[in-house]
C-alpha positions, 0 to 999 in steps of 0.5 A: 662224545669221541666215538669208539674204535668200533663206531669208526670201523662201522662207519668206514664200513658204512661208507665203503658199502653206502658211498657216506658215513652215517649223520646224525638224524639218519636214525634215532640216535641210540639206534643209529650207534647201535646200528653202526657199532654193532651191525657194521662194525662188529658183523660187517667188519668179521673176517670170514667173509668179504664185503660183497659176499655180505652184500649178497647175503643181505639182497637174498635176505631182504628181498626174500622177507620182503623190505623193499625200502632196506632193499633199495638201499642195499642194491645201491650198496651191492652195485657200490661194492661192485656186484654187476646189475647182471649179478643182482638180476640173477640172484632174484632169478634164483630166489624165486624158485626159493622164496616163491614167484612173487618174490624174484618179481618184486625183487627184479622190480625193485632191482630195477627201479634203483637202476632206473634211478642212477641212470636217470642221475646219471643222465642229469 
């Protein structure tokens, strides 16, 4: 089956922010195409807002609502977009006089662990 015009968008978004195009088995299969047509090809893909702007909606909105896992992924992908470690920090600073002390902890935890990871990669 050819993809669409607006898998590949979404795709290509995808790669941009993730560093890798989406395989099968990363998902259901139906739910990977709709993730991939819909959420990254035709919401990441409108104009009105640049690709890191997004990025830092989605970290606010994640680590808010509490996703950790999404989260992760998310951090990975702000860095990849270029948000600075500093930049992340400091929008979980901001979100804990919004969503509550417990969330700028648990984003500032999990900000870090991800960190900790690619340095650790790194290092390797």
């Amino acid at each position: 089956m050819a993809e669409s015009e607006r898998y590949q968008k979404g795709a290509a978004k995808m790669k941009e922010l993730f560093g890798a195009e989406p395989r099968p088995g990363m998902m259901q299969n139906d739910f990977l195409n709709i993730t991939v047509e819909n959420l990254f090809g035709d919401i990441w893909g409108r104009p009105g807002l640049e690709t890191h702007e997004r990025s830092m909606i989605t970290v606010a909105a994640l680590t808010v609502l509490g996703r950790s896992p999404e989260l992760k992924v998310h951090i990975r992908g702000a860095l990849n977009v270029g948000l600075s470690r500093e930049k992340i920090q400091e929008i979980m600073i901001h979100l804990a006089h919004y969503g509550g002390w417990p969330v700028g902890v648990n984003g500032l935890r999990i900000a870090q662990e991800v960190f900790d990871s690619i340095d650790k990669k790194d290092a390797s």
